[in-house]
C-alpha positions as a Python dict, from the first residue, in 0.01 Angstrom:
ca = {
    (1, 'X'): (0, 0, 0),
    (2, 'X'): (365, -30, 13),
    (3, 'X'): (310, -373, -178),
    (4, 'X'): (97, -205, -412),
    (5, 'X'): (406, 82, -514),
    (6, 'X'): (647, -168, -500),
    (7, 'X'): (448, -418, -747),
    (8, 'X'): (377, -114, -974),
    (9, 'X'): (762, 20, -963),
    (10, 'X'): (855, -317, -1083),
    (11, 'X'): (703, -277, -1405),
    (12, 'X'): (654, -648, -1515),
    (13, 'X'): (350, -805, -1668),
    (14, 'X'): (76, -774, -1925),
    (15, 'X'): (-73, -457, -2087),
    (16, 'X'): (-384, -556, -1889),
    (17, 'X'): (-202, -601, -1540),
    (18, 'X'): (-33, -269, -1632),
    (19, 'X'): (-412, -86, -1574),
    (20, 'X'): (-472, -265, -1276),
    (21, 'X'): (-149, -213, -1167),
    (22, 'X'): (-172, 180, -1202),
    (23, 'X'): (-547, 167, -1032),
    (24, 'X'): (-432, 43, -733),
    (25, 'X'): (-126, 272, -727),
    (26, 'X'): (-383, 581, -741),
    (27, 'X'): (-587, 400, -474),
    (28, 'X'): (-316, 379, -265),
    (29, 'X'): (-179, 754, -271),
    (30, 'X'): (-536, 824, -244),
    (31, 'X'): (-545, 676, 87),
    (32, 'X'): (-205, 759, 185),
    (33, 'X'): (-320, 1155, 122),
    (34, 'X'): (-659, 1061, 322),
    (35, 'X'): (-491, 975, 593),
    (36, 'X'): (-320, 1250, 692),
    (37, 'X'): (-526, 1517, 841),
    (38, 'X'): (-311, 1778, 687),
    (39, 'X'): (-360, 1703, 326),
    (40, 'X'): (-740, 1730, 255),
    (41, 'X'): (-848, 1510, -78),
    (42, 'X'): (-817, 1743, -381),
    (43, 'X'): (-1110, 1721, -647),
    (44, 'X'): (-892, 1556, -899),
    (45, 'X'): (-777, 1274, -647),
    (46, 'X'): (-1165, 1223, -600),
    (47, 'X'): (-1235, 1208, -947),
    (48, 'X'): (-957, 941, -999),
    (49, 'X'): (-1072, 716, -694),
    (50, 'X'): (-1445, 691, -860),
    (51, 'X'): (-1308, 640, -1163),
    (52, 'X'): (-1042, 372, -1065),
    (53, 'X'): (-1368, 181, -871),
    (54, 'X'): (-1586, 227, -1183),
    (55, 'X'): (-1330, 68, -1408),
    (56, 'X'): (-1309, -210, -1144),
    (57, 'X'): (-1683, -255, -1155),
    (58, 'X'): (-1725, -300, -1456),
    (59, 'X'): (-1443, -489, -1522),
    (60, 'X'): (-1584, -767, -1300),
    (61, 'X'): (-1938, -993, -1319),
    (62, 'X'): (-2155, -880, -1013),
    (63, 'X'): (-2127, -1267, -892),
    (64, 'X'): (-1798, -1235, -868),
    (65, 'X'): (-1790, -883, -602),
    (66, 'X'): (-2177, -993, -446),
    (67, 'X'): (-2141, -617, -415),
    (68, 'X'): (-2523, -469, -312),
    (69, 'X'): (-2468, -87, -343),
    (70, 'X'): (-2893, -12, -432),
    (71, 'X'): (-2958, 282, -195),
    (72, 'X'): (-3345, 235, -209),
    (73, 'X'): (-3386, -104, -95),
    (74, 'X'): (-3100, -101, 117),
    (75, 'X'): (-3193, 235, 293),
    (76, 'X'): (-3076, 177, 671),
    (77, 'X'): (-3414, 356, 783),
    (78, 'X'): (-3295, 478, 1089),
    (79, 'X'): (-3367, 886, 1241),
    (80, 'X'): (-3158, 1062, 1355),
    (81, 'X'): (-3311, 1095, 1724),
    (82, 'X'): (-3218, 705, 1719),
    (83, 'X'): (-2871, 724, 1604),
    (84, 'X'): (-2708, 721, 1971),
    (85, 'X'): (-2955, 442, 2086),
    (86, 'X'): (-2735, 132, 2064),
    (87, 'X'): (-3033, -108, 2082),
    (88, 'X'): (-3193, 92, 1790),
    (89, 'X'): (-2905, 118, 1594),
    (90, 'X'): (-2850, -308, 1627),
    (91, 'X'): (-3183, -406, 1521),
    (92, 'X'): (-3116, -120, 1195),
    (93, 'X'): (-2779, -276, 1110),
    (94, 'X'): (-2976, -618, 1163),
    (95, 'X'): (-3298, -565, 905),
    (96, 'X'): (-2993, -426, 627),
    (97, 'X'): (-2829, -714, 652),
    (98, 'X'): (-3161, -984, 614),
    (99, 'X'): (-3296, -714, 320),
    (100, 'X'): (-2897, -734, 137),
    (101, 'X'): (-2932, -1150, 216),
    (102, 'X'): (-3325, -1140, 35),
    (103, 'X'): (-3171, -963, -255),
    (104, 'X'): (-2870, -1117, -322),
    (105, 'X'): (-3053, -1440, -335),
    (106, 'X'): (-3276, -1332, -588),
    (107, 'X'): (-3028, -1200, -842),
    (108, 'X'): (-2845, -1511, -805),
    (109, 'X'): (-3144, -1698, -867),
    (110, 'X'): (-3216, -1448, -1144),
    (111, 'X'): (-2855, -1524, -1272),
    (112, 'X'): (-2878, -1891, -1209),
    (113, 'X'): (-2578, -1908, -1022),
    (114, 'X'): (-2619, -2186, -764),
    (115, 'X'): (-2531, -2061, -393),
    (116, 'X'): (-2674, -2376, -204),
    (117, 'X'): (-2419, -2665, -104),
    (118, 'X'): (-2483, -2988, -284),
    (119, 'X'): (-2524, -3291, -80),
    (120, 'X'): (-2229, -3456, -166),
    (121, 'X'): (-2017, -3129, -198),
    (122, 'X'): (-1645, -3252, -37),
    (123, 'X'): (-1544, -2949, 168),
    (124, 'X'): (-1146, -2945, 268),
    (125, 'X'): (-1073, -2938, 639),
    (126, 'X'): (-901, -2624, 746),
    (127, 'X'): (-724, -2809, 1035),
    (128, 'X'): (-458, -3045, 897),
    (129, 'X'): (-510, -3442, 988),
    (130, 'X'): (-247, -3396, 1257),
    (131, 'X'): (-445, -3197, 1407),
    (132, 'X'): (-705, -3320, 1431),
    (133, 'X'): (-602, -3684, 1531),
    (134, 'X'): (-460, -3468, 1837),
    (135, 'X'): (-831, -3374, 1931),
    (136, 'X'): (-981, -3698, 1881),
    (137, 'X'): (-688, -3861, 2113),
    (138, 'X'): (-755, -3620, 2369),
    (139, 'X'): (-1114, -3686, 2349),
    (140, 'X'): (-1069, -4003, 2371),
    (141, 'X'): (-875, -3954, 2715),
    (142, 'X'): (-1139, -3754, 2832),
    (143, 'X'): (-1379, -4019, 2800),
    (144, 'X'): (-1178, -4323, 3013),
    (145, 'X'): (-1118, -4090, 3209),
    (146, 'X'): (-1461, -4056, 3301),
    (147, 'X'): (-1519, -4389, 3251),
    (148, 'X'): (-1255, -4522, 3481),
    (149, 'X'): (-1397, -4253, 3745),
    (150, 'X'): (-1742, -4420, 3700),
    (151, 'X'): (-1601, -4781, 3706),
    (152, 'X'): (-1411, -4658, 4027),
    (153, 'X'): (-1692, -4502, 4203),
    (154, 'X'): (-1892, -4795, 4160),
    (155, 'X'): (-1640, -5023, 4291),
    (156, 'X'): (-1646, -4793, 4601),
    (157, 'X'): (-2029, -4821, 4642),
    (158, 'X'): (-1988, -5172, 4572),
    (159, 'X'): (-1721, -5259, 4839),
    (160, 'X'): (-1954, -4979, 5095),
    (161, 'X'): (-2294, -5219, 5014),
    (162, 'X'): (-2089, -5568, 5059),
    (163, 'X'): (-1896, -5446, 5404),
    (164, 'X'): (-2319, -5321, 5527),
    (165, 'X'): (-2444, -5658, 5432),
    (166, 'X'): (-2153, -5830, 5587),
    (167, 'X'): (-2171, -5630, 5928),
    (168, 'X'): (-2566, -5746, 5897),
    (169, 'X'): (-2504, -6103, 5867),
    (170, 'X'): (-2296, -6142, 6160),
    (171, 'X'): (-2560, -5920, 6384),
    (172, 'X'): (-2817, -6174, 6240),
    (173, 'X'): (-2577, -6458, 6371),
    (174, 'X'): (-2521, -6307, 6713),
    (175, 'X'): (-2848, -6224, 6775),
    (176, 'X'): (-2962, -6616, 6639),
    (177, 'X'): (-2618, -6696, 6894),
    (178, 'X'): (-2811, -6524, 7168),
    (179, 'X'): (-3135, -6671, 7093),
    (180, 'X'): (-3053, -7037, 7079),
    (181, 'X'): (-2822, -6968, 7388),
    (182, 'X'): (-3130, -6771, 7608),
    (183, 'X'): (-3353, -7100, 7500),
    (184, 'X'): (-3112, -7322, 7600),
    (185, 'X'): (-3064, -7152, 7928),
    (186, 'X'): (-3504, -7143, 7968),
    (187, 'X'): (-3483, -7584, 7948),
    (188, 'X'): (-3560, -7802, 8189),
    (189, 'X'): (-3327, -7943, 8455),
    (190, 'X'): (-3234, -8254, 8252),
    (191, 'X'): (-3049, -8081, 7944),
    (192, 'X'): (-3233, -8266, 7702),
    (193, 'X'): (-3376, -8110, 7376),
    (194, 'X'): (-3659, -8135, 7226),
    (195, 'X'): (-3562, -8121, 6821),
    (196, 'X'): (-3914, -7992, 6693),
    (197, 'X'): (-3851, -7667, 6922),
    (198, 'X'): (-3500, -7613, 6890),
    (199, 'X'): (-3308, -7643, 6573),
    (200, 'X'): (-3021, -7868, 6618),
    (201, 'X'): (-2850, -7762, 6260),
    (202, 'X'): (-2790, -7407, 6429),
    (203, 'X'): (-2397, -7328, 6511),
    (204, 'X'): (-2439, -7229, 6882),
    (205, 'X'): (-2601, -7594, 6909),
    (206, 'X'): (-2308, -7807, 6733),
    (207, 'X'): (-2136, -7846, 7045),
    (208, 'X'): (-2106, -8138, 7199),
    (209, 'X'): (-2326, -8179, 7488),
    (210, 'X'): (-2223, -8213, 7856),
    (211, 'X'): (-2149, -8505, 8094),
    (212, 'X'): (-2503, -8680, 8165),
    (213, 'X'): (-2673, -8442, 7872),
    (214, 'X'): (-2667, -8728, 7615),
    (215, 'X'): (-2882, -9033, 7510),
    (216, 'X'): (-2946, -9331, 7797),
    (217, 'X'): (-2671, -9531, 7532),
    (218, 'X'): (-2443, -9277, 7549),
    (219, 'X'): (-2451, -9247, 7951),
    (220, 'X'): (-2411, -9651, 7979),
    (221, 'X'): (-2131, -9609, 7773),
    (222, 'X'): (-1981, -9382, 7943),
    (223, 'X'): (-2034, -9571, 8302),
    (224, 'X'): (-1887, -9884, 8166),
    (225, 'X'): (-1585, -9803, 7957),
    (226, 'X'): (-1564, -9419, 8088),
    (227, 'X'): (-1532, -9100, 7949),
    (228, 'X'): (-1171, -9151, 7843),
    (229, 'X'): (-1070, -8802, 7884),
    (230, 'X'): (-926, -8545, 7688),
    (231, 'X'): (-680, -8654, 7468),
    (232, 'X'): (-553, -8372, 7265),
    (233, 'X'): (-235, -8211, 7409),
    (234, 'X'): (-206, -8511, 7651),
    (235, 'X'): (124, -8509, 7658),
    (236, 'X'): (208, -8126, 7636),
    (237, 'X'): (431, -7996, 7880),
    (238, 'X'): (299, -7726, 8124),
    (239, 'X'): (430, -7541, 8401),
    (240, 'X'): (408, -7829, 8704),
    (241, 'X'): (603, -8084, 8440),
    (242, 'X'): (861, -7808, 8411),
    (243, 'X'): (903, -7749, 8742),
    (244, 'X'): (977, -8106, 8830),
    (245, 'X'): (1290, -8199, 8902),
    (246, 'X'): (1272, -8545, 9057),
    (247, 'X'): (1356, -8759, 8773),
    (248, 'X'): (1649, -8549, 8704),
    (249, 'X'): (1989, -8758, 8765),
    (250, 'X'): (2297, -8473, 8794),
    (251, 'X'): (2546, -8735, 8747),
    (252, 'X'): (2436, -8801, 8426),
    (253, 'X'): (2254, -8471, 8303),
    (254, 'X'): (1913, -8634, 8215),
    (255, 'X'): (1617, -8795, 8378),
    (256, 'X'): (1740, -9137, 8531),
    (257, 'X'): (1564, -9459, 8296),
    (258, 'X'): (1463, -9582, 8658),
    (259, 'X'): (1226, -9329, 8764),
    (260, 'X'): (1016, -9347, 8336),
    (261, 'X'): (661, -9426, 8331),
    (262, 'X'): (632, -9790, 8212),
    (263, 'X'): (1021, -9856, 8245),
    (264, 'X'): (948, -10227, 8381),
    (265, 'X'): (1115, -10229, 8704),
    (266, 'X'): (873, -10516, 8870),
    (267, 'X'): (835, -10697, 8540),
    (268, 'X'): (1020, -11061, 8527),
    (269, 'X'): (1255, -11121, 8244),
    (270, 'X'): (1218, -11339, 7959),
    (271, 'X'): (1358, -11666, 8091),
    (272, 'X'): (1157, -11614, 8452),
    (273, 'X'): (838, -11580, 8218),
    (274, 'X'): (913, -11913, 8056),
    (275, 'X'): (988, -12065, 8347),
    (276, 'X'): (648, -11930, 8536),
    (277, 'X'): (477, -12086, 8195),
    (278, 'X'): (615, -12436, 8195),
    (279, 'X'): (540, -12481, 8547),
    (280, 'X'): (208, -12327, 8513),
    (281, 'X'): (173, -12593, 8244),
    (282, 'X'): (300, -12897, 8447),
    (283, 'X'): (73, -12853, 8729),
}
């Protein structure tokens, strides 16, 4: 309103902006005087209202106000029993509206004024590209998001199946262990095995056998040249060899050359070797 008084004070314009200018300056003291209760609407305010809104309407094409103002087909049909029933009252407000839509289609149609959008009709976004390139990156973020809580819940399942399957390989070794081991233990007295009952490929049996368990070859073997021994860690010090302090010289801080395995103490020397070999030779 205050736009409208200051727009008409100004004064500026066309002969034809002057009229509008004036309507909407009535309009506006119009419904500055309607809205206070005090001043009730005089008859010659009403009668320039209408007439400001008749010279408005007729000033403009109906396509361009749309305005439906037909009393009888746009009756709202609803009695006055009915007027406090909100549900009532909706599904009134609701059958105006489709009856208004029915016959404002069929004066444009009348008119030939197309109201349908074409195919190919390029429609401006309201949201700027900024804005929107802001939605599709957080979109975007939403979705690895999920996907990287997928891809990490299946890594968990993953890891839970391998560490079952894992725990039930090694029962099905120890029980196989504990198997070969209980058939082993069910043998005769010799030790031998019989390779079409037991499996000889099986870990608990890849040890090597005991003293007397082997072939006939491998027992003469043994009785002619011997077992041998261990030989790993053979020379590995232990607690006795620690302990032993008779090869220990104090005068000279270390074990006397004397009392060494294999020092050659009895053995001749060089020249008394010769000599045993030239007389073993003459005679």
């Amino acid at each position: 309103m205050r736009r409208s008084i200051a727009r008409a004070a100004q004064g500026y314009g066309s002969d034809d902006s002057d009229d509008e200018f004036a309507l909407e300056l009535a309009a506006a003291r119009a419904a500055k005087a309607a809205a206070s209760p005090a001043a009730p609407v005089l008859p010659s305010q009403r009668a320039s209202l209408e007439s400001a809104v008749a010279a408005v309407a007729s000033r403009l094409p109906w396509p361009e106000t749309l305005v439906l103002s037909d009393q009888a087909e746009l009756e709202l049909g609803l009695p006055k029993e009915k007027v406090h029933d909100d549900l009532a009252r909706e599904l009134a407000f609701y059958e105006l509206a489709v009856r208004a839509v029915k016959l404002g289609r069929q004066r444009l149609v009348e008119l030939g004024v197309p109201f349908v959008r074409p195919a190919d009709f390029f429609c401006e976004m309201v949201k700027s590209d900024a804005h929107m390139a802001r939605i599709r990156d957080k979109l975007e973020f939403e979705t690895q998001k999920m996907q990287a809580f997928e891809q990490r819940k299946e890594r968990q399942q993953g890891r839970k199946y391998a560490k079952e399957k894992q725990n039930a390989k090694k029962e099905e070794r120890a029980r196989q262990k504990r198997d070969a081991l209980a058939e082993i233990a069910t043998m005769g007295t010799d030790g031998m095995l019989d390779e079409d009952e037991v499996d000889i490929d099986q870990p608990a049996l890849k040890k090597r056998r005991k003293d007397g368990a082997g072939s006939a070859k491998r027992r003469a073997k043994d009785k002619k040249y011997g077992f041998g021994g261990r030989k790993k860690h053979a020379k590995r010090a232990d607690r006795k060899s620690l302990n032993d302090m008779s090869d220990f010289d104090p005068k000279r801080g270390k074990a006397s050359a004397k009392s060494k395995k294999n020092a050659g103490a009895n053995r001749p020397g060089k020249r008394a070797r010769d000599a045993g070999r030239r007389k073993g030779g003459r005679s």
